[in-house]
N, C-alpha and C positions, 0 to 999 in steps of 0.2 A: 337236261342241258347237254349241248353235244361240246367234247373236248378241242379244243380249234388244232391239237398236236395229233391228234390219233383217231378222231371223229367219230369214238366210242358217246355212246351213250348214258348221259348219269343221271341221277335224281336232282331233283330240283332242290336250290340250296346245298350243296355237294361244294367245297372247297378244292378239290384233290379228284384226278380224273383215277377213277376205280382199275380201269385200264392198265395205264400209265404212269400215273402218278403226276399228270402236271398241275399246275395251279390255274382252278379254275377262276379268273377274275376276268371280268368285264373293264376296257380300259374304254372310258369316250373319247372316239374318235376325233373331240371337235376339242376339247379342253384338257386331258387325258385327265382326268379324277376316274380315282376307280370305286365301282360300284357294284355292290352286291350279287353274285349269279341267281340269273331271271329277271333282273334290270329290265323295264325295256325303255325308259328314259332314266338320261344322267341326273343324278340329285344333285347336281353342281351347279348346271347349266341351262340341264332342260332338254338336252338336245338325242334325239330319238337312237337309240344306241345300234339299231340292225341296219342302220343306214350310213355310212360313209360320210364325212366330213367335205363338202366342197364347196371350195372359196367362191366368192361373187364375181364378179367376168374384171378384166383388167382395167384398170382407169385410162382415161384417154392419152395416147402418149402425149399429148400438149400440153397435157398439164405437168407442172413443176413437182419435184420432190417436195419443196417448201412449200405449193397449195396444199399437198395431200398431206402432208404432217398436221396443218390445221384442221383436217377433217374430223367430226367427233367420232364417228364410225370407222372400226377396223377397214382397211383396204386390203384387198391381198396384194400381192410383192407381183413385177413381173420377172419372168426367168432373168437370170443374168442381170437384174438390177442392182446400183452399187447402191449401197446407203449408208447414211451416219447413224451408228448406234452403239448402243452401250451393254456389254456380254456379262454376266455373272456367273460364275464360276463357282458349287458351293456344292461340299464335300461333306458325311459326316463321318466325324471320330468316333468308333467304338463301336461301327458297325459288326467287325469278325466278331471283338469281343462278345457279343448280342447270341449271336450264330452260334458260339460254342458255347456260354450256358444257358441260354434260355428255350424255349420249346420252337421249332418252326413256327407253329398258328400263332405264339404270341409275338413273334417277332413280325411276321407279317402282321400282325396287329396294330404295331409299333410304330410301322414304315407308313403304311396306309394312311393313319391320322398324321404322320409327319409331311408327308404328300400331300394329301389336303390342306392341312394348315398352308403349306408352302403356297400351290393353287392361290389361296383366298389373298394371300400375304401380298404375292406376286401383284393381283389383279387389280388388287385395291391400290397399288400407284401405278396400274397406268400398264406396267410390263404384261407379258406373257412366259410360264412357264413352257418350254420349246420340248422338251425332252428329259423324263427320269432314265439313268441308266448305274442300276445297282443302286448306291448309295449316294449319288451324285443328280446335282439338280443345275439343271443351264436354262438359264433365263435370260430374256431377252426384252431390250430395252430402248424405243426405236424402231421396231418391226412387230407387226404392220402397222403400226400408225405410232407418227414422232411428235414429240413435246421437245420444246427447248433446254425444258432442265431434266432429262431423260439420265443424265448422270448422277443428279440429285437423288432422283427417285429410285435410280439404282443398289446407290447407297444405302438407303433409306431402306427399304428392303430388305437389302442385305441383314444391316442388323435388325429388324424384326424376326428375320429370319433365325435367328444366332439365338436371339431372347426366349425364341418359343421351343428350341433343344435345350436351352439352359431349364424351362420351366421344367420340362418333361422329365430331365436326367434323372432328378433327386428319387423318384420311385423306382430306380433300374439302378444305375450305379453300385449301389449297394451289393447288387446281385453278379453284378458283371465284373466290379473289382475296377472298374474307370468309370470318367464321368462320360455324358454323350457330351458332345458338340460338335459344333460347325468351321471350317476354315473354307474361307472366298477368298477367289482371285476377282478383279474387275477391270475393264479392258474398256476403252470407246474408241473408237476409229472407224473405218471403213470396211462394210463390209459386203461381202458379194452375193447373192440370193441363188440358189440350184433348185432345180424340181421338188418338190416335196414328197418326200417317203416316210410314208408312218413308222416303216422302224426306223430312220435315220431321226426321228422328228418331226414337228410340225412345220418345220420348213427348213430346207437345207442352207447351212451356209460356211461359207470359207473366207478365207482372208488371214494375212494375219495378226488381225485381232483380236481374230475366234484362237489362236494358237497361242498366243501373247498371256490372254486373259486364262487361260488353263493351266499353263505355265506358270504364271502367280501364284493360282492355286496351289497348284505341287508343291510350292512354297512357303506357304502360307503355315505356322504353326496352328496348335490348337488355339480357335475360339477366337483368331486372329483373319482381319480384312484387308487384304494388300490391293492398292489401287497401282497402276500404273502412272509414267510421270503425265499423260494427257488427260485421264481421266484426273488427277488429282488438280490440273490445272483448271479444270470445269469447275470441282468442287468447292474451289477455295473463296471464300473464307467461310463455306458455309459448316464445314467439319474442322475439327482438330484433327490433324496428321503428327507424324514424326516420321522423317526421312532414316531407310534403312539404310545398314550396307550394299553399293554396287553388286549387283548379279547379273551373271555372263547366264545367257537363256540358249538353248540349242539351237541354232538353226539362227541367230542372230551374231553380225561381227562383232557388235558391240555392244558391250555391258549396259544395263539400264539401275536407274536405281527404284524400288519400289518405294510405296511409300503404308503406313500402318495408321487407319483409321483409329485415332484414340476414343471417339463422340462427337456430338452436334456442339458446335459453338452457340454463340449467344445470335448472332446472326440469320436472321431466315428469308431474308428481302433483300433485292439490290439496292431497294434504298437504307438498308442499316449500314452495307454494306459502305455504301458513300456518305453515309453520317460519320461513321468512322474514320473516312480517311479527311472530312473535316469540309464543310461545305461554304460558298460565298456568300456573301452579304445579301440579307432579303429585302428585295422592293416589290412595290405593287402589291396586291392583291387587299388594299387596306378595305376596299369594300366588303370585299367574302369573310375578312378576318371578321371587321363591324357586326356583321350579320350571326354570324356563329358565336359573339358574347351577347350580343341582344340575346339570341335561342337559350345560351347560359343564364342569360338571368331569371327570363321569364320559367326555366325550368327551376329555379332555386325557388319561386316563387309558388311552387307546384303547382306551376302550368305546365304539362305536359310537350315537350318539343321533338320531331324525329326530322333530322337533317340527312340528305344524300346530296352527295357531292358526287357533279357530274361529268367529264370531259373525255375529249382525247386521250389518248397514252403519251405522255412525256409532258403532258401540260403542265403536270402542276400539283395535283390532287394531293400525294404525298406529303411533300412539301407543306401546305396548306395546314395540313393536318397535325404534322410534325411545329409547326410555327404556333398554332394555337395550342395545344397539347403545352408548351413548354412555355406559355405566359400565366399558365392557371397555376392558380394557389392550393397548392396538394394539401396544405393543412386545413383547405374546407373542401377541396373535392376532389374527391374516389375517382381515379380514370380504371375503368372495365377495359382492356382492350381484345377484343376476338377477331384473329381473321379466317379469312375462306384460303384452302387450296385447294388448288387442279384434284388431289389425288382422292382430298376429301370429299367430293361432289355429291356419294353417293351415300353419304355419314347423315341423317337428320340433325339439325340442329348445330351440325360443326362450328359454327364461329360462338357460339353461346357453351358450347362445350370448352372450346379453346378461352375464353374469356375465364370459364368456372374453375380450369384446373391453374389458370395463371394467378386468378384471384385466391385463390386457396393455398398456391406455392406447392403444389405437384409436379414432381419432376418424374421426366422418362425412366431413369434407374430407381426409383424407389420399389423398394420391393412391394407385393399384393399387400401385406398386412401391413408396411409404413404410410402405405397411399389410403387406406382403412383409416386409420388413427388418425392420421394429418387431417385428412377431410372432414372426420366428425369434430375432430378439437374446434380445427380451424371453423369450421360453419357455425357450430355453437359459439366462438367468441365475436364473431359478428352480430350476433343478436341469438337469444334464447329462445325469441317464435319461431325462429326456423328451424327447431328439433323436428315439428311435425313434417317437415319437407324431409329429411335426410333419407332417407330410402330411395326419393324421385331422385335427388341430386345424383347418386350413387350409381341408380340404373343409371342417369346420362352420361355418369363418368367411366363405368363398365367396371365397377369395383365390387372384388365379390365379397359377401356381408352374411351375418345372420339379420340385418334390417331385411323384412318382407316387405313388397306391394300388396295393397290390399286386394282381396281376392277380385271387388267386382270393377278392380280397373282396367278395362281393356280397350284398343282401338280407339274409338275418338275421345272416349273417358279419358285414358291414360294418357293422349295427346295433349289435352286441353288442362289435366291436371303437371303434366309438367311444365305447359305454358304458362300455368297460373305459378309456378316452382320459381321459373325462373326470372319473371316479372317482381316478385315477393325479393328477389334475393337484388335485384339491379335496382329497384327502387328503395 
């Protein structure tokens, strides 16, 4: 493998250029995961690693920022376009600490899988990881392709982000005399797009929201997520905040106040969001109501019923749903509720997951082994034929267990046995 600093020659699989001494690692060009030397595709992505990264040709200038956000497929940026997006700003603690007692190769160990994780974390709402530099990770939210709740999933992010240095630390700490963690800053505004230079990142950009959101950062205590006050006004009421003291930012006349993501509220829908602030009197829909207890009874009757409810955006459907939901008699029947998100698109089974962990009362901060426990208690006091299931629930829930799968479950087996899992568990 040739060194890219000194263009010395090394053996294949060589860390450390024999020359020089630099670190031999393979960064893709398209997603930057890094990958093994003599790589010749990324195990991230896919994407052919001796080949350079380039964007697809520009979108038509007639078309609207607002059509290309809807587009499901990345777009590339054109020079000098402004756009609304959301910056993440995310730092780890205890990086020197690492450096001065543990080995080089383990610390780059260390980083690598925290890189990736980050990568996977990022991608799966929606963002793009733009650039690692040192110990810092900026991500982007909005660029190249926008969602409406891009703040949301910012957030969101963020602390998965934070959850998977908290998992990591307990094995290193120890060693290091601190714990690891994460401190984010978060920024959304407007921002301005410049040529693209692999060392600057995957796409250049300025503004100062790119400066705003850094700044937080540097602010930011250990294991602590400061939003700004515009990002926090996206947010709301989907998170709990606590409003900081005023801080005066460099380069700004005037003091802003940050604000401190405390967690996710009870809230995930704009419609909870206006049930809370207390909705008007409902008329009409007594037909569709009619129909959806006729489906209920015939289903008590174990006649099997599957209802979709179809419309417009702002017709209705919520509402509907929320109005018959709250005339049924919960002391004869069990409402399962799972929904679908944007981020979760590419999750199997997401709303049947989401239904599984709400029905079982798993929450986001419980620890690996509380979500363990809760989940066998809780499954086994729903009914005791459902021991044989707990392993399948488990995989869908991602809890790690000594319950095995059986060895010859695989592929459509395994599909068909979990479908049969969670059919047993709704009926």
């Amino acid at each position: 493998m040739k060194c890219p600093k000194c263009l010395s020659e090394n053996r294949e699989g060589a860390k450390f250029c024999n020359e020089c001494g630099h670190k031999l690692e393979l960064a893709c060009p398209k997603c930057r995961n890094l990958n093994r030397p003599g790589s010749k595709f990324c195990d991230e992505c896919g994407h052919e690693l001796s080949k350079p990264f380039k964007p697809k040709e520009s979108p038509e200038p007639s078309k609207s920022i607002q059509e290309l956000s809807k587009t499901p497929e990345s777009l590339p940026l054109i020079e000098g376009e402004r756009r609304q997006a959301t910056i993440v700003f995310s730092d780890l603690s205890g990086y020197t600490a690492m450096n001065e007692k543990l080995d080089p190769e383990e610390v780059e160990r260390i980083m690598s899988r925290i890189k990736k994780e980050s990568v996977r974390i990022v991608e799966s709402y929606g963002g793009i990881v733009n650039q690692f530099v040192g110990d810092e990770i900026l991500a982007l939210f909005g660029i190249p392709t926008g969602y409406e709740d891009d703040p949301i999933r910012a957030v969101k992010a963020a602390m998965e982000l934070h959850k998977m240095v908290r998992q990591i630390s307990p094995g290193i700490e120890n060693r290091i005399g601190k714990p690891l963690t994460m401190h984010t800053g978060i920024n959304s505004g407007l921002i301005v797009t410049n040529l693209r230079d692999d060392r600057d990142g995957l796409y250049g950009i300025t503004g100062e929201t790119v400066n705003t959101g850094a700044r937080l950062k540097s602010q930011a205590e250990s294991d602590a997520i400061l939003v700004s006050p515009e990002t926090n006004k996206l947010i709301s009421p989907y998170f709990k905040t606590v409003a900081l003291e005023e801080i005066r930012l460099k380069g700004k006349t005037k003091p802003i106040t940050p604000y401190r993501v405390m967690g996710e509220s009870k809230i995930q829908t704009r419609f909870e969001a206006a049930e809370q602030k207390g909705f008007t009197t409902y008329t009409g829909r007594e037909k569709e109501l009619a129909i959806l207890h006729d489906c209920l009874e015939n289903a008590v009757r174990r006649e099997g019923q599957f209802v979709t409810v179809m419309g417009e955006e702002g017709i209705g459907k919520s509402r509907l749903h929320y109005e018959f939901r709250h005339k049924l008699d919960r002391d004869k029947v069990t409402v399962l509720q799972g929904r679908c998100q944007p981020y979760g698109r590419n999750i199997p089974y997401f709303p049947f997951i989401d239904a599984l962990r709400r029905g079982l009362h798993l929450r986001e901060e419980d620890s690996p082994a509380d979500l363990l426990e809760k989940a066998v208690t809780n499954i086994r006091a729903i009914d005791p034929s459902l021991e044989q299931f707990i392993p399948l629930y488990l995989h869908l829930l991602s809890i790690p267990s000594y319950y095995s799968l059986p060895e010859h479950l695989h592929g459509k087996e395994l599909r068909k046995a979990m479908e049969q899992a969670l059919a047993v568990m709704i009926t």
